[in-house]
LUMRO-954023 format. One line per field, with one value per atom (N, C-alpha, C): residue number from 0; residue in one letter; atom name; x, y, z. Coordinates in steps of 0.001 Angstrom, whole numbers, plus 500000, padded with zeros to 6 digits. Example, Ala and Ser with C-alpha at 12.3 -4.5 7.8 and 13.67 -1.06 7.14 Angstrom:
num	c(0 0 0 1 1 1)
residu	c(a a a s s s)
atome	c(N CA C N CA C)
c1	c(513190 512300 513200 512850 513670 512900)
c2	c(494310 495500 496700 497750 498940 500030)
c3	c(507800 507800 507800 507080 507140 507870)
***
This chain:
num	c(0 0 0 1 1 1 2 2 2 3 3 3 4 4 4 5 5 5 6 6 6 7 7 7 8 8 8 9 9 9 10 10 10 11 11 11 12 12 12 13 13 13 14 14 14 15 15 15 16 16 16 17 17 17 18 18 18 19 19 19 20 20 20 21 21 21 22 22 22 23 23 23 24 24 24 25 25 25 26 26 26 27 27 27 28 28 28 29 29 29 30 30 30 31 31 31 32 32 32 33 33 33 34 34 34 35 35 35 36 36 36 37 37 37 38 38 38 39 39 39 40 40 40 41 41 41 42 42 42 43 43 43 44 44 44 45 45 45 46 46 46 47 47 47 48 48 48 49 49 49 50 50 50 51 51 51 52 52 52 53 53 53 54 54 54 55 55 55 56 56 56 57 57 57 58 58 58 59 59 59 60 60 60 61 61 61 62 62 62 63 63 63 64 64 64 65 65 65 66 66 66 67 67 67 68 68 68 69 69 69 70 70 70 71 71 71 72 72 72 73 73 73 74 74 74 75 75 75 76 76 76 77 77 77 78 78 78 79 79 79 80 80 80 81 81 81 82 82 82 83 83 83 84 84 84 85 85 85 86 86 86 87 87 87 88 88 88 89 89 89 90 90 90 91 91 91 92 92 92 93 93 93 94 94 94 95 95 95 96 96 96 97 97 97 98 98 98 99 99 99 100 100 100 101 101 101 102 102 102 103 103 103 104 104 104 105 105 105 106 106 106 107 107 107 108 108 108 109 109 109 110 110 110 111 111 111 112 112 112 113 113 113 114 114 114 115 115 115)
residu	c(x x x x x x x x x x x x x x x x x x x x x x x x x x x x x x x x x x x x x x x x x x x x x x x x x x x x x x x x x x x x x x x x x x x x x x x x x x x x x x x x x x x x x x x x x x x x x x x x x x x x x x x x x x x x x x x x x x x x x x x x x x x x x x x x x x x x x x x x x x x x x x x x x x x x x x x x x x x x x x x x x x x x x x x x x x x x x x x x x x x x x x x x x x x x x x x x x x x x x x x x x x x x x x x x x x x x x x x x x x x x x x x x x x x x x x x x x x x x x x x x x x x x x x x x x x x x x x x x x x x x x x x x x x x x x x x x x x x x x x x x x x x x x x x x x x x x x x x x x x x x x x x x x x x x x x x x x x x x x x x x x x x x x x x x x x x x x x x x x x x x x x x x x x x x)
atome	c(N CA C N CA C N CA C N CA C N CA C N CA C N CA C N CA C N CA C N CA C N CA C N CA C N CA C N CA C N CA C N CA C N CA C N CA C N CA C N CA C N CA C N CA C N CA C N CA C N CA C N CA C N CA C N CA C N CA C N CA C N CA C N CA C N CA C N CA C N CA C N CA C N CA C N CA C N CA C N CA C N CA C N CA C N CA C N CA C N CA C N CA C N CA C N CA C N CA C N CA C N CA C N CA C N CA C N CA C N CA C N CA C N CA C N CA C N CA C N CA C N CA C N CA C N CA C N CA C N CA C N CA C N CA C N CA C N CA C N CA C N CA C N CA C N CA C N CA C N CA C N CA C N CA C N CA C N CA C N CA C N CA C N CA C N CA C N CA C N CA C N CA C N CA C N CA C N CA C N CA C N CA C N CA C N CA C N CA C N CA C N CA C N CA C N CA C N CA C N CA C N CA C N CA C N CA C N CA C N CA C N CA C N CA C N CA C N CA C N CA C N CA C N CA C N CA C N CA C N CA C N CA C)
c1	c(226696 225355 224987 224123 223601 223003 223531 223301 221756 221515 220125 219796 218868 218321 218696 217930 218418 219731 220937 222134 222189 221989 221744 220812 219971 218977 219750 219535 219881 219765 220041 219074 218154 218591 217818 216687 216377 215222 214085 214364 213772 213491 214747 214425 212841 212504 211485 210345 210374 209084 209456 210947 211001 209793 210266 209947 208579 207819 206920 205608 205893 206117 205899 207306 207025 206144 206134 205227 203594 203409 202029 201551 202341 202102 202845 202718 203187 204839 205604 207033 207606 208653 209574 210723 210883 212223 213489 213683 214776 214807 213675 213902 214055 213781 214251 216060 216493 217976 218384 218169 218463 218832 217819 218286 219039 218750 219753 221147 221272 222792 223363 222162 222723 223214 222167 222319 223661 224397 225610 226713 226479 227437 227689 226842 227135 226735 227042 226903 225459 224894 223541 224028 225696 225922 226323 226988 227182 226366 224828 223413 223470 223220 222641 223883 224534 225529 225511 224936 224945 223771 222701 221451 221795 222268 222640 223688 224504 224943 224739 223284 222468 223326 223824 224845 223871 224339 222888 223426 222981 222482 223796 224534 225922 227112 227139 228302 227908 226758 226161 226631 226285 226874 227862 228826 230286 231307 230726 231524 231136 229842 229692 230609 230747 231904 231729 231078 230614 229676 229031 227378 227628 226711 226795 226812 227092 226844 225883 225095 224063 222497 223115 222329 221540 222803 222783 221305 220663 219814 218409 218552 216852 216953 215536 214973 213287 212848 211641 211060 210088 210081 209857 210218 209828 209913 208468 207340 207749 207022 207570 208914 209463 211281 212076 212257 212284 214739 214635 215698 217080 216575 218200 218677 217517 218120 218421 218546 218726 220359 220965 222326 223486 222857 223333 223625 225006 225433 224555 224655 224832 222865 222039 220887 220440 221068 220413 220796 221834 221923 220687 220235 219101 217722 217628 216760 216364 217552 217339 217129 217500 217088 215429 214991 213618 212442 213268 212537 212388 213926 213840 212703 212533 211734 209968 210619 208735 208438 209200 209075 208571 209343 209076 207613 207347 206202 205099 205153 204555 204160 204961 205085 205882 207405 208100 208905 209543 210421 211601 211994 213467 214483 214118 215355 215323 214213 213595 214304 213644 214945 215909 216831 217925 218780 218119 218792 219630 219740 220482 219741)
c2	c(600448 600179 601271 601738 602936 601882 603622 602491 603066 601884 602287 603252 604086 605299 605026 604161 603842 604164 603805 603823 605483 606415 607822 608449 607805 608165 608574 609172 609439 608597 608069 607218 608278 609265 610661 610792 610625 610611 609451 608452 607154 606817 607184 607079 607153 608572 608723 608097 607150 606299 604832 604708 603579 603712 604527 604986 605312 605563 606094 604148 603806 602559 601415 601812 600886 601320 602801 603580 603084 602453 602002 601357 600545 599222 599080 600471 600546 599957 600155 600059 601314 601257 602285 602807 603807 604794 603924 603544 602907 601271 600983 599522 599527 600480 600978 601459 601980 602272 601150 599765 598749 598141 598045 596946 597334 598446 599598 599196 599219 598908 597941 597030 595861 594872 595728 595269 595645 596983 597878 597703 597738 597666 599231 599712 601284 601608 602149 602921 603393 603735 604752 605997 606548 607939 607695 606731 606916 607245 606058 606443 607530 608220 609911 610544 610443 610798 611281 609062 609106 610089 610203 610956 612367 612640 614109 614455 614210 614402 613732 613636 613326 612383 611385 610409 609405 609061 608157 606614 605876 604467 603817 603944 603550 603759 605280 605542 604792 604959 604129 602845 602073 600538 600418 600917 600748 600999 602039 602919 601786 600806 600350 599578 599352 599032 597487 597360 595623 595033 594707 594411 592962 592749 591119 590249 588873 587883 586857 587471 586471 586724 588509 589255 588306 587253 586250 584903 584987 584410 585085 586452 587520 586644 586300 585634 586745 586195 586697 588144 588205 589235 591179 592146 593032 593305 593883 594521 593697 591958 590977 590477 591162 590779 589925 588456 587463 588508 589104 589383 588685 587296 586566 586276 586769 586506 587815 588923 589830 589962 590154 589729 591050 591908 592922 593155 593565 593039 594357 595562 597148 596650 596576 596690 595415 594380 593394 593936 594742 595011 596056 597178 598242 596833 595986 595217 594966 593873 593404 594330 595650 596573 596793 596952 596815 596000 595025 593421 593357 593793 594206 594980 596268 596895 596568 595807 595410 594289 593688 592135 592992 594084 594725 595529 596063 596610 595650 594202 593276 592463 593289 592608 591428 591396 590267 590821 589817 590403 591003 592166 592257 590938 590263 589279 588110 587888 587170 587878 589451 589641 589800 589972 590332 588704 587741 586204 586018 586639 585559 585435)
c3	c(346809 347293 348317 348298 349319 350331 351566 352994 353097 354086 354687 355500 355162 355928 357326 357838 359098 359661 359148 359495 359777 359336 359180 360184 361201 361359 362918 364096 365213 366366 367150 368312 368865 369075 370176 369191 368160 366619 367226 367318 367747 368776 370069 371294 371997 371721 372555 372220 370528 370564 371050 371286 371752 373573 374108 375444 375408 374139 374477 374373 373106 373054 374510 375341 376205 377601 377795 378324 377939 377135 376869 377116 377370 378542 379463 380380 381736 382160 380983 380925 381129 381646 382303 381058 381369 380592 380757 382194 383212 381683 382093 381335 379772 379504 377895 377731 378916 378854 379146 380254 380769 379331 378393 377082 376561 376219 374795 375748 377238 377605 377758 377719 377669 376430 375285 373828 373586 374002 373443 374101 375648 376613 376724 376536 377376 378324 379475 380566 380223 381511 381544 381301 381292 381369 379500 379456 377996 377126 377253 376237 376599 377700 377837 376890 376844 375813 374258 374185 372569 371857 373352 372795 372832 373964 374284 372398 372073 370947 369470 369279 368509 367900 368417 367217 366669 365189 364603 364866 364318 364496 364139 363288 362690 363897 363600 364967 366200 366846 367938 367974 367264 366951 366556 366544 365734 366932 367591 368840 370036 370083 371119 371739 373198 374138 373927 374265 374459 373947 372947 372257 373050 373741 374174 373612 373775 373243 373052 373697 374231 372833 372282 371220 369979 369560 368681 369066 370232 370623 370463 370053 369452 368540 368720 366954 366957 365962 366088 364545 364688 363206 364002 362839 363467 362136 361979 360227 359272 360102 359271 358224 359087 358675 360400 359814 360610 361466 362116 362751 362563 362921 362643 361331 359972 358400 357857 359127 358396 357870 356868 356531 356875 356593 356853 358654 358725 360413 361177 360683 361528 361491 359677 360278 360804 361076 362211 363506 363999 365623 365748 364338 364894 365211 364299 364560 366120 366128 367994 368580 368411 369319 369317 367778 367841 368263 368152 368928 370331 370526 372185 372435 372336 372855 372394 371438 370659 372272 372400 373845 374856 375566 376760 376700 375507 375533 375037 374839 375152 376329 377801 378459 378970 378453 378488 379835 380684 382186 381028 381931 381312 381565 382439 382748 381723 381047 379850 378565 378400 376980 377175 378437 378404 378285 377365 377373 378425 379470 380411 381546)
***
């Protein structure tokens, strides 16, 4: 079965519309690394890392230190694909990530998506 583009794709590729994204509604860079580290369990020096060496979406999630637990509590759709039926494990973690940042640039507290 061929993997999904996605899995292939870079974070440093995506990043800056995540940021630009939450920049639109007066969201911060800071609170865009806050999720991505809290979704992964990487360091703020690590993301600068994964971006600094263009690693894509697969290695990113596979290599991550700690993905929380709390991740399993994103529900919600992103381009009407409901997050928690997605079956596939690698593209449901790019998901939550997308949801995440879809909430913050909706205006949600970080202390609200970050489920705890």
């Amino acid at each position: 079965m061929p993997q999904h583009r996605s899995y292939t794709t870079s974070v440093a590729s995506v990043y800056p519309h995540y940021v630009t994204k939450a920049g639109k509604k007066n969201r911060t860079k800071d609170e865009v690394d806050q999720i991505i580290c809290w979704l992964t369990g990487y360091s703020p020096e690590q993301l600068r890392s994964q971006l600094d060496n263009d690693v894509d979406f697969q290695t990113s999630f596979t290599d991550a230190p700690a993905t929380d637990s709390n991740r399993s509590l994103i529900t919600g759709a992103v381009c009407g694909v409901r997050v928690e039926e997605v079956e596939e494990p690698l593209l449901r973690e790019i998901r939550y990530l997308d949801k995440l940042v879809d909430e913050l640039a909706q205006g949600m507290a970080v202390e609200k998506i970050l489920r705890g």
